[in-house]
Backbone as a printed PyTorch tensor [residue, N CA C, xyz], in Angstrom:
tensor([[[ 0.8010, -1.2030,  0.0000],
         [ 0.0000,  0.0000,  0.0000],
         [ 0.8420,  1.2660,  0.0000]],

        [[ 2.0710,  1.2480, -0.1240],
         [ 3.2140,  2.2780,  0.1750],
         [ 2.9550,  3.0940, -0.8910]],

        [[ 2.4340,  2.8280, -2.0570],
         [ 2.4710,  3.3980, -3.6770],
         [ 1.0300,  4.3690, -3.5820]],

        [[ 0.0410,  3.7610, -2.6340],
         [-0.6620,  4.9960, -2.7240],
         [-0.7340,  6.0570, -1.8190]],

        [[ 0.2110,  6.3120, -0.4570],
         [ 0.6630,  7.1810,  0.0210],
         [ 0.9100,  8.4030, -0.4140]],

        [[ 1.7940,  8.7530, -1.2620],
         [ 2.2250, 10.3290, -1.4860],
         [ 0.6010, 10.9870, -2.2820]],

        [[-0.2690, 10.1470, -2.7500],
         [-1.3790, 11.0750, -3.6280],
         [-2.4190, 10.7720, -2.4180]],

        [[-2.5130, 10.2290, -1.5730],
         [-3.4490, 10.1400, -0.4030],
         [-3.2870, 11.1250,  0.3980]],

        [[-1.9570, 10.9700,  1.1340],
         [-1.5650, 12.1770,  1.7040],
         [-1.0780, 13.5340,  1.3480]],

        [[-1.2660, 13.6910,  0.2470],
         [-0.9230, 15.2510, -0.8200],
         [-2.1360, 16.2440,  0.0180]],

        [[-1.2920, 17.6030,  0.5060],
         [-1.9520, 18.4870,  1.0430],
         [-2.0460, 18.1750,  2.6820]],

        [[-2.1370, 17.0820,  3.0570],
         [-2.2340, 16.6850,  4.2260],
         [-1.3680, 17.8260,  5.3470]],

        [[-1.5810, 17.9270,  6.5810],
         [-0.6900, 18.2630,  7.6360],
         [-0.2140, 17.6630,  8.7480]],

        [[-0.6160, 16.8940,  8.7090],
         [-0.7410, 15.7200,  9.9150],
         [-0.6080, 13.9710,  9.4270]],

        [[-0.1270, 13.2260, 10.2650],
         [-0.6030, 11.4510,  9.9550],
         [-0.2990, 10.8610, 11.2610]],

        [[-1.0580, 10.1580, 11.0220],
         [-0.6000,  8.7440, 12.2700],
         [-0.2250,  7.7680, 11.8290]],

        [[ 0.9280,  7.5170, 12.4200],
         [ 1.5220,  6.0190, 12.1870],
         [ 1.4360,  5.1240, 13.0380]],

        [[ 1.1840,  4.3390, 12.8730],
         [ 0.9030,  3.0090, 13.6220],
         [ 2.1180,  1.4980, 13.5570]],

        [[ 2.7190,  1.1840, 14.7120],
         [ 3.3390, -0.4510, 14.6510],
         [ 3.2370, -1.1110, 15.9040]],

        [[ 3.3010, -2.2510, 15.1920],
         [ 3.2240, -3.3800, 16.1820],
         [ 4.5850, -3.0680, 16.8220]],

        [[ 4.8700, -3.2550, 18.2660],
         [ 5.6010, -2.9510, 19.3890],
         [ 6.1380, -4.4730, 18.8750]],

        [[ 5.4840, -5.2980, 19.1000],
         [ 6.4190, -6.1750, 19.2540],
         [ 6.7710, -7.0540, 17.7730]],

        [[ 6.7940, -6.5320, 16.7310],
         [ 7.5200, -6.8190, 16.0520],
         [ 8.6650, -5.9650, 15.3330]],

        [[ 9.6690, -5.9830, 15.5370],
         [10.9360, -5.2950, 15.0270],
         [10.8420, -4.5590, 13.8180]],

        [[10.3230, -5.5930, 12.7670],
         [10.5670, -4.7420, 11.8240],
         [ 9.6480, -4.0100, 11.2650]],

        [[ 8.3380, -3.8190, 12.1140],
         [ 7.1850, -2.8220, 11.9990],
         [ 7.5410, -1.9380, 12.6120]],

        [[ 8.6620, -1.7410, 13.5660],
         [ 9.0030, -0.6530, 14.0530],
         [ 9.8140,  0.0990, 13.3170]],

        [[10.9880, -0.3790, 12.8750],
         [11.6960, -0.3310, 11.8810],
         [11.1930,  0.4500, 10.2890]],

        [[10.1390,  0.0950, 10.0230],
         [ 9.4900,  0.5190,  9.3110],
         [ 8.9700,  2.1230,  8.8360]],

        [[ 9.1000,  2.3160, 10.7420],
         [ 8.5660,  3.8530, 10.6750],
         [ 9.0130,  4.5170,  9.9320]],

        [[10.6500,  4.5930,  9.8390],
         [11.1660,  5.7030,  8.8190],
         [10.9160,  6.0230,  7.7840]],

        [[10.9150,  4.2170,  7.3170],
         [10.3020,  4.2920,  5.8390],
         [ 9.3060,  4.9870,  5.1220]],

        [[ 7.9440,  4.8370,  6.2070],
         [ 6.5750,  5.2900,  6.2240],
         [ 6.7770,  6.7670,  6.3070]],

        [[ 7.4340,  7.4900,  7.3500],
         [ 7.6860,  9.1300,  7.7030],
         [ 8.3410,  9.6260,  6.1200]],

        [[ 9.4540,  8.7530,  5.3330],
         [10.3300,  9.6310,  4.4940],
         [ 9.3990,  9.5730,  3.0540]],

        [[ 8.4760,  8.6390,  3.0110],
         [ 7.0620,  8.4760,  1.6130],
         [ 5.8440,  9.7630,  2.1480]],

        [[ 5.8520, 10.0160,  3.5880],
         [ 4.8110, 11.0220,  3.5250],
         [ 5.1370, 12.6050,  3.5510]],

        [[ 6.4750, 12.3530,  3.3860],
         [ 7.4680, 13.9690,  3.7300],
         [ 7.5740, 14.0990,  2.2390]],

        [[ 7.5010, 13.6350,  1.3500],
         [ 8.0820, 13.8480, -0.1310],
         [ 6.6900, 14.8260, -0.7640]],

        [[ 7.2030, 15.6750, -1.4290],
         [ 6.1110, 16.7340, -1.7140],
         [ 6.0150, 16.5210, -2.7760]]])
């Protein structure tokens, strides 16, 4: 679902991100998720 991020969130000011605590690499993930919704 990463591909429809930047036109979902276009205009946006805000998001919530969400991970599972106890899996590593959903945490891990966050950055990923933060640096697809920062791209203008």
């Amino acid at each position: 679902f990463s591909f429809l991020l930047p036109n979902y969130a276009k205009g946006s000011s805000a998001a919530l991100f969400m991970c599972d605590i106890s899996n590593r690499d959903s945490i891990s993930n966050i950055d990923k998720w933060l640096l697809k919704f920062n791209v203008k």
